[in-house]
C-alpha positions in Angstrom: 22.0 7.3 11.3 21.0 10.0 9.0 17.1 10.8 9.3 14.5 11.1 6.5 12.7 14.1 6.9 9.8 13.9 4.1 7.7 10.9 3.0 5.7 10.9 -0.5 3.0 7.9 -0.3 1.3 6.9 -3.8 -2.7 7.5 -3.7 -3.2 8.6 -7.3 -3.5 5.3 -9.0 -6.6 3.8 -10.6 -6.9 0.4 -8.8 -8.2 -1.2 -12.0 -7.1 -4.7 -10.6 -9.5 -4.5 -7.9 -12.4 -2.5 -9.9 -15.4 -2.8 -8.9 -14.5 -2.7 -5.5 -12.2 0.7 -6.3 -14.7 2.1 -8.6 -16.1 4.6 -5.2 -12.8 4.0 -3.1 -9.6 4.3 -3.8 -7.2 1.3 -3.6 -4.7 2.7 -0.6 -8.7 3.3 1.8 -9.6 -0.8 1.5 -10.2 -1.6 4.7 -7.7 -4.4 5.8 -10.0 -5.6 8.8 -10.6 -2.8 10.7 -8.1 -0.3 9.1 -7.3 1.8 6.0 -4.6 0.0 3.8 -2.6 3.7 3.6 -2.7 4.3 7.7 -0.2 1.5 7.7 1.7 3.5 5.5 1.5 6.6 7.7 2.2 4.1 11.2 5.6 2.7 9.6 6.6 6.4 8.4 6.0 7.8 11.8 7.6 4.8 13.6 10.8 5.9 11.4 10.3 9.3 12.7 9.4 11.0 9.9 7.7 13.7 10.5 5.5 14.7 7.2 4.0 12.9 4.8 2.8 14.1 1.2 -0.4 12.2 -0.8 -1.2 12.2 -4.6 -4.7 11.6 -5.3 -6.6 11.5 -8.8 -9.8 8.9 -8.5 -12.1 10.1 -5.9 -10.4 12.6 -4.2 -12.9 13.4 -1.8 -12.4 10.2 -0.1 -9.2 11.3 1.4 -11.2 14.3 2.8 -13.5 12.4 4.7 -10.7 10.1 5.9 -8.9 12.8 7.2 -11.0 15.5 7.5 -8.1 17.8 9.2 -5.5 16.6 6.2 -3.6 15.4 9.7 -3.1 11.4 11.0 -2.0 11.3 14.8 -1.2 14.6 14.9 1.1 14.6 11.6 0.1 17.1 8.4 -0.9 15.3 5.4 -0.2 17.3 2.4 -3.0 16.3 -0.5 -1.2 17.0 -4.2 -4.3 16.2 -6.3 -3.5 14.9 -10.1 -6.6 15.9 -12.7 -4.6 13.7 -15.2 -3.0 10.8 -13.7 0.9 11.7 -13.8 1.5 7.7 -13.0 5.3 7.9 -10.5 7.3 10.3 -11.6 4.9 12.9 -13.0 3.8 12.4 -8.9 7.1 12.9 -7.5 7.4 16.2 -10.1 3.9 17.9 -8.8 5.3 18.0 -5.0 8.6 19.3 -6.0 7.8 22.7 -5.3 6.6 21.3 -1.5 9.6 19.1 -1.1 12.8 20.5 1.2 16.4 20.2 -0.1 16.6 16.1 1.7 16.1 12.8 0.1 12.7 12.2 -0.4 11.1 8.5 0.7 8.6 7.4 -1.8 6.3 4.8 -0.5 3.7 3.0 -2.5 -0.2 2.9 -1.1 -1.1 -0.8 -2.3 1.4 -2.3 -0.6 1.3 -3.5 3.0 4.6 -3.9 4.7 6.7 -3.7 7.5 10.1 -4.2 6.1 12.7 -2.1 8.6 13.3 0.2 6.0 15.6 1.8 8.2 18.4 -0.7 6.8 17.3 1.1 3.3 17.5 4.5 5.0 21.0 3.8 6.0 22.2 2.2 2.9 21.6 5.3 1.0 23.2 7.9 2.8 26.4 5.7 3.8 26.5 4.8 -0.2 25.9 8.2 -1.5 23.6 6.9 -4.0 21.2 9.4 -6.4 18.2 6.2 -5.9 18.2 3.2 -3.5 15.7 0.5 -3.9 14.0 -1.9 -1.3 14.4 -5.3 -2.5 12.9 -8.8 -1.4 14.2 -12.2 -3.0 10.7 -13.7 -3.1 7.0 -13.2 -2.7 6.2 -11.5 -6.2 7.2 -10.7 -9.7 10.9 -10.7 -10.3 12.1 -8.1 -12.3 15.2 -6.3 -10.8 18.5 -7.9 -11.5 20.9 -6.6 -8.7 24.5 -7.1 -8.1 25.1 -7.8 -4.0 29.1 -7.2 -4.0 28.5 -4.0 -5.5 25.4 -2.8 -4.3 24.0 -1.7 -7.4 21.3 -2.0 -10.0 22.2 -4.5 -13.2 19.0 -3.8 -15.0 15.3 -4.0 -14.9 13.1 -6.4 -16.8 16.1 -7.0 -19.1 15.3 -3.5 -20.8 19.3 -2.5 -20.8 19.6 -6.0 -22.7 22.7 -6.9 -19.9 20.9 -10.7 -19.9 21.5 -10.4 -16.1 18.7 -12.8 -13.9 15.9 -10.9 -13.0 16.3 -12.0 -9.3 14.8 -9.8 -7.3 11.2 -7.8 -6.0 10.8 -4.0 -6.5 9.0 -3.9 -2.8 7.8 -0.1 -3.9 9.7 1.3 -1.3 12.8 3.5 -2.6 14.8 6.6 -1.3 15.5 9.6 -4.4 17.9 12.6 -3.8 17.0 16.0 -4.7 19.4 15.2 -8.1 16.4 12.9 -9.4 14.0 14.8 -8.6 14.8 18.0 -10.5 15.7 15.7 -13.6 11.9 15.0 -13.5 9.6 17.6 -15.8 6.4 18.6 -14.3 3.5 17.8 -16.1 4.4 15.0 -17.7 2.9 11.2 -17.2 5.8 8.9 -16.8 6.8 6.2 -15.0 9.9 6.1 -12.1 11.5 3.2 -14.3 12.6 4.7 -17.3 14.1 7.7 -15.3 16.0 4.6 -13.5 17.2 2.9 -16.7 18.7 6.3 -17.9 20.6 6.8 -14.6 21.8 3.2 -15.5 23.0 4.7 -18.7 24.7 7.2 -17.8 26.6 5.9 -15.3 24.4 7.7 -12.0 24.6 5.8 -8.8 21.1 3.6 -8.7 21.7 1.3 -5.5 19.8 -1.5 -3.9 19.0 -3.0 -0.3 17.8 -6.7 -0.2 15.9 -6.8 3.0 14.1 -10.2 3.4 12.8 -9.7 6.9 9.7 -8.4 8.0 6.9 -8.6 5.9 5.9 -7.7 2.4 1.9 -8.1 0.9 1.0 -6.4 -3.1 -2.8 -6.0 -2.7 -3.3 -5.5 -5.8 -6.3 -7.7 -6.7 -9.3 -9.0 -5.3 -7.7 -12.3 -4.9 -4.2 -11.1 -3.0 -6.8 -8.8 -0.6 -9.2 -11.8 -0.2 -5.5 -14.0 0.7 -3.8 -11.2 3.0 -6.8 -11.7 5.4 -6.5 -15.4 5.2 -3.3 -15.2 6.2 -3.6 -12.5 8.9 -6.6 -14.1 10.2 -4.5 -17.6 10.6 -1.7 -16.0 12.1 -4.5 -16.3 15.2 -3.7 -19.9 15.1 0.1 -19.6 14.2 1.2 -15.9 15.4 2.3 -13.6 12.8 3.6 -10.5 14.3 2.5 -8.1 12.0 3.5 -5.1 11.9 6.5 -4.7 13.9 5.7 -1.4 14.3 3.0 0.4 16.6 -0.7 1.4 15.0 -2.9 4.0 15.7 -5.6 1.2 16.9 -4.0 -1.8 18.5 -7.7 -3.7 18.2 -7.7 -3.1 14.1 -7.9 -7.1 13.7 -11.0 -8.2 15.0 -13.2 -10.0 13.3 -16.2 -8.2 14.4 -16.2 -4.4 14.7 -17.8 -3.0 17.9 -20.5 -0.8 16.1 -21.4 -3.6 13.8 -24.7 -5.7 14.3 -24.7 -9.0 13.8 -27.6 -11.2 14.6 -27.0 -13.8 17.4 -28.8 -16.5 14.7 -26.3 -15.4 12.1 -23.0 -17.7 11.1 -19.7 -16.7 10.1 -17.2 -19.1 9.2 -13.4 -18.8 7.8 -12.1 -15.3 7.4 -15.0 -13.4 7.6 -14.9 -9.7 8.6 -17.6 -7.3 9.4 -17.0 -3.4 9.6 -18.0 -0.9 11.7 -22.0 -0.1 11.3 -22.6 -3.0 9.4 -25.7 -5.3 9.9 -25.9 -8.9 9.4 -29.5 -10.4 9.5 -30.9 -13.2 11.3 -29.7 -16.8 10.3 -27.2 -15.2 7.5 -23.9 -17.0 6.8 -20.9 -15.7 6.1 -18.0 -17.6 4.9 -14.6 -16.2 3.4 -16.8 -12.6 2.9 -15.7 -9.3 4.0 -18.2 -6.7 4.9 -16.9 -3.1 4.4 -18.1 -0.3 6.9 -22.1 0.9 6.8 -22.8 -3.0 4.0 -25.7 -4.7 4.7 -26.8 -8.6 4.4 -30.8 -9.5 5.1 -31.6 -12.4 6.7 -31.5 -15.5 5.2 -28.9 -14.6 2.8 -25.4 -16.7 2.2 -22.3 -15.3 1.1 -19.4 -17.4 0.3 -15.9 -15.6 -0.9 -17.4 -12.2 -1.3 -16.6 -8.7 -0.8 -19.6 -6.1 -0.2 -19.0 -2.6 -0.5 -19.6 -0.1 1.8 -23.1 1.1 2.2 -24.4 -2.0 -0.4 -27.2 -4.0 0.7 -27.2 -7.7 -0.2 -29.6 -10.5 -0.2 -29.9 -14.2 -1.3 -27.1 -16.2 -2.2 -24.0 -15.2 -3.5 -20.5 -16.5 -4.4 -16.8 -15.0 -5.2 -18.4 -11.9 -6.4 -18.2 -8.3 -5.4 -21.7 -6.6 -4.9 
């Protein structure tokens, strides 16, 4: 099969749909249990062989830094592209032109958590010489990609062509662009991919699609989907869930408890609750549904039900589905 060579992963965007948990992180650093949401990212790419990656970033930029302080994740080069203005998908994939080889270009997205075997996707776009392939799902979120199977391609999206077609499909986030679309994009400019996509439509370009229902496939893109991903991971304890198919930098990323986290022997936690590295969780405190991020912490006494607490926040009393 033909390798991908380069990987682009989304870290630019805003994560207003999670604000104010994003408002000093951005949305692809959440900790899912013990882990980054984007080193998943980086784990699937490098489990495809793929040996570099490149990152837009616009809100908080310096966050990446610490993360990777070396701009490297097991031993792979991360290439930062920082946006001053956000350039939304294709103004991204435009900045890192001048940084991208003469190879199709994987473009990943850094709120999603997946581990669809996008080599199916890989090998759909070179045996079907398309300009654009897209990773599709039949289910688990908005519908708005109407696909023809027998033919492999793209019908329309969200009905904007006006073919009527079914929207029947997921966008998964995941898609495969030659070095054709890429130099049709103009630098500088704030657009998204999806236009670009219609016009290929128009005129005729080759805009394919994979449907790949296996594996699995998690938008976390609001508090509510991030507060349901670890209900669902965490019950997977009960009923496995073999998630991800691929290997991790840290095989011990979901534990409930992190090692350097201090929890009081009086303290409770009940349902999915997770606490993160350096946290501290105070005599007779209960903790149910809440996730702690790394350094929060919760005085004694206190009760959270359905929260999330920030890194480095200190909470006390009693508290219910909010964010602190």
């Amino acid at each position: 099969m033909p390798a991908i060579t380069q990987a682009f992963v989304l870290g630019a965007g805003l994560g207003t749909r999670l604000r104010p948990l994003t408002e000093d992180l951005p949305k692809p650093l959440v900790p899912i249990f013990q882990k980054s949401l984007i080193t998943f990212a980086f784990d699937h790419l490098i489990d495809l062989g793929i040996p570099e990656f490149f990152v837009n970033t616009h809100h908080r930029p310096e966050r990446f830094t610490e993360t990777f302080a070396r701009s490297t994740y097991r031993d792979r080069h991360i290439e930062f592209r920082h946006e001053p203005v956000l350039l939304e998908t294709a103004g991204g994939i435009a900045n890192i032109a001048d940084l991208l080889s003469d190879e199709p270009l994987l473009v990943y997205n850094g709120d999603i958590l997946t581990d669809l075997p996008i080599d199916r996707l890989i090998e759909n776009h070179f045996r079907e010489n398309n300009i654009v392939t897209l990773a599709l799902r039949s289910g688990g979120g908005p519908k708005h990609v109407a696909f023809d199977s027998g033919s492999g391609r793209i019908i329309d999206i969200r009905n904007q062509l006006g073919t009527g077609a079914p929207d029947e499909f997921v966008f998964t986030g995941i898609y495969i662009v030659d070095p054709k679309f890429v130099n049709l994009l103009e630098r500088g400019v704030k657009r998204s991919v999806i236009p670009h996509f219609l016009e290929m439509k128009r005129r005729g370009d080759k805009l394919g699609g994979v449907v790949i229902d296996d594996g699995h496939w998690w938008d976390v893109g609001n508090r509510e989907a991030y507060l349901a991903l670890h209900r669902e991971l965490s019950n997977s304890q009960s009923s496995p869930l073999n998630f991800p198919n691929y290997s991790v930098d840290d095989p011990e990323w979901k534990v409930s408890i992190h090692p350097a986290a201090v929890v009081d022997p009086t303290a409770k936690l009940w349902g999915c609750s997770v606490v993160g590295p350096n946290c501290r969780v105070g005599a007779e405190a209960i903790l149910t549904d809440t996730i702690l991020w790394p350094g929060a912490q919760i005085a004694s006494g206190s009760e959270l039900v359905g929260c999330i607490v920030r890194s480095h926040q200190n909470a006390a009393g009693t508290h219910r589905n909010i964010d602190i």
